[in-house]
N, C-alpha and C positions, 0 to 999 in steps of 0.2 A: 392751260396747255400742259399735258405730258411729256416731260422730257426725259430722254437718258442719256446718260454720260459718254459723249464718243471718245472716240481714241484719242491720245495725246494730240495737239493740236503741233505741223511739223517746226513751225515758228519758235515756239516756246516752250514747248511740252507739256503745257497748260490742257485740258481737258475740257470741253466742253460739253454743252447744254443740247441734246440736238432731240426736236419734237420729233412723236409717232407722228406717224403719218395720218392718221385719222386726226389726231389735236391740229398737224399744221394743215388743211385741208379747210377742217371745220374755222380752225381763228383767220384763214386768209382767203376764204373763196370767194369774199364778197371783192379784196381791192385787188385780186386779180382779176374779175369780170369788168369791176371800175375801169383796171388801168387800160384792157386787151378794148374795148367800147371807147375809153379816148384813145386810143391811138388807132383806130380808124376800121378794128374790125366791124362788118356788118353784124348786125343783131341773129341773120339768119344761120352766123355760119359761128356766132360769140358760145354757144353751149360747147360745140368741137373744140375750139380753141382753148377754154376753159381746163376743157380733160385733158387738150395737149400737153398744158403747161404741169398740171399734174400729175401724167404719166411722167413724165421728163423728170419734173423732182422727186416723187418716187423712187425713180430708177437711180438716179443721183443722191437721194438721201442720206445714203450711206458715206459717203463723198463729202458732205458738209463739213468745211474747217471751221465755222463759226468767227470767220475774218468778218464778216459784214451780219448784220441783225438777217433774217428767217425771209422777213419783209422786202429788203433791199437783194435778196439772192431772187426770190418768189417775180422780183422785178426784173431782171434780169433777165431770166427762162422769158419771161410772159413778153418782152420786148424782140429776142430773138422768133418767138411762134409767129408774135403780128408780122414781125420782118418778112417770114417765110408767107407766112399769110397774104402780105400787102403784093408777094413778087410774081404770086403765083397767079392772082387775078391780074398784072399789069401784062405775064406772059398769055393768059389764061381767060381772054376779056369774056368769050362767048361762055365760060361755066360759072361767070360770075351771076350769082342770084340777083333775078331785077328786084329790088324791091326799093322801097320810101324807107330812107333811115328815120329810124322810131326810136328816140330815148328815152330813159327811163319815164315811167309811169309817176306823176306827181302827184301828190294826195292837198289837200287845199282848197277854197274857194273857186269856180268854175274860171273866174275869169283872170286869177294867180298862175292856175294852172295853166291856161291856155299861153301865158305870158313866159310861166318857167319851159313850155316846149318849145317856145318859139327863139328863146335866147338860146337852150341848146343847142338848138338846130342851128341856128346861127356860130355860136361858137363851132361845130363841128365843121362846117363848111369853112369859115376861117382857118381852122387847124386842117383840111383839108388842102388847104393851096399850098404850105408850109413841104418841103421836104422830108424824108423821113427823117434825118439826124436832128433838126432842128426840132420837127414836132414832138420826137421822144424825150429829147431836152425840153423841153418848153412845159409838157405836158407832165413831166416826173416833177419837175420844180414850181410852176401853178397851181397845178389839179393833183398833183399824190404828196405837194407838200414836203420832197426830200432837201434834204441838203446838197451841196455839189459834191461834196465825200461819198455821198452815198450812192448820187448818180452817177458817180464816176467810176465804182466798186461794181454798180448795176450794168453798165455799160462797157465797162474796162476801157475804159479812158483815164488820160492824164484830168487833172482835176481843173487844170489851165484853159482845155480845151472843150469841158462841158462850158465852164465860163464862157470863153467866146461864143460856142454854139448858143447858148441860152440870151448873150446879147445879143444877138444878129435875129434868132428866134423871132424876139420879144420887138423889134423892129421892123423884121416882116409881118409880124402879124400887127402890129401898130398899125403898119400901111396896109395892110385888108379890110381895119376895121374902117382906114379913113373911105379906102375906095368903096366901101361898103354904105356907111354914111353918105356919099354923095350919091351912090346910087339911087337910095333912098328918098332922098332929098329931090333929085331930077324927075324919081317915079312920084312922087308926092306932089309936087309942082305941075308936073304934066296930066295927073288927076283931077289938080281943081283946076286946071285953065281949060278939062275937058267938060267941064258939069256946065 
């Protein structure tokens, strides 16, 4: 990544690291698309979303204190877009694109693959029942692998309260998977008592 020196940082007067925008673009477009895809954007509407988050830090670039890592700010924007994203379809049901949510494409054995879509899909439906606070909690500390420092930085939260959010999270979706599993189990049951 290319970096240049921004202004004194107003904290400390330390100076920082701050990437072109072509380097932060190229190093982060893939766990922006990751993160804005778990957190519940559709696939048809994920390229848009993508350039939102990037016009936004763009525009903000210059703006960067280098309080939190590149990654953790990139998280940030990309959670406020889904936000906007998630409110516009809940206002907005009739211009929401029909489509079958499609995850990522797996590469593997036919019958791996068939197995690795069928779990995402399924995780995405569980992380679907989940609200938005908790799933972006749930979602930045499962699947992007942050710290609460950091999701707390991403989110502008007290750090106390991603904690909470992320246990209650991790408890509702515990109880999706159970009601999930019995689902299954009743649909499984009622299959062979039908043969």
């Amino acid at each position: 990544m290319t970096a240049q020196l921004a202004p004194s940082c107003p904290e400390n007067g330390e100076q920082v690291a701050r990437p072109t925008f072509p380097a932060l673009y190229d190093d982060h477009v893939d766990i922006v698309w990751r993160a804005l895809r778990r957190l519940g954007i559709p696939e048809a509407n994920l390229e848009d979303s993508v350039q939102e988050v990037f016009v936004v830090a763009h525009r903000k670039l210059d703006s960067f204190e280098g309080r939190s890592s590149v990654a953790t700010w990139l998280y940030g924007i990309a959670i406020l877009v889904a936000r906007n994203a998630r409110r516009h379809a809940r206002r907005h049901p009739e211009a929401e694109l029909s489509e079958a949510k499609e995850p990522v494409m797996f590469t593997g054995l036919p019958d791996e693959v068939l197995l690795d879509r069928e779990a995402a899909l399924l995780v995405e439906k569980l992380l679907d029942q989940l609200d938005d606070d908790k799933r972006e909690v749930l979602v930045l500390a499962e699947l992007e692998q942050l710290s609460g420092a950091e999701i707390a930085l991403s989110l502008g939260l007290n750090v106390n309260t991603v904690y909470a959010r992320l246990r209650v999270a991790r408890q509702q979706f515990d109880a999706a998977v159970q009601r999930e599993r019995k689902r299954q189990e009743r649909t499984t049951g009622f299959e062979r008592s039908a043969k």
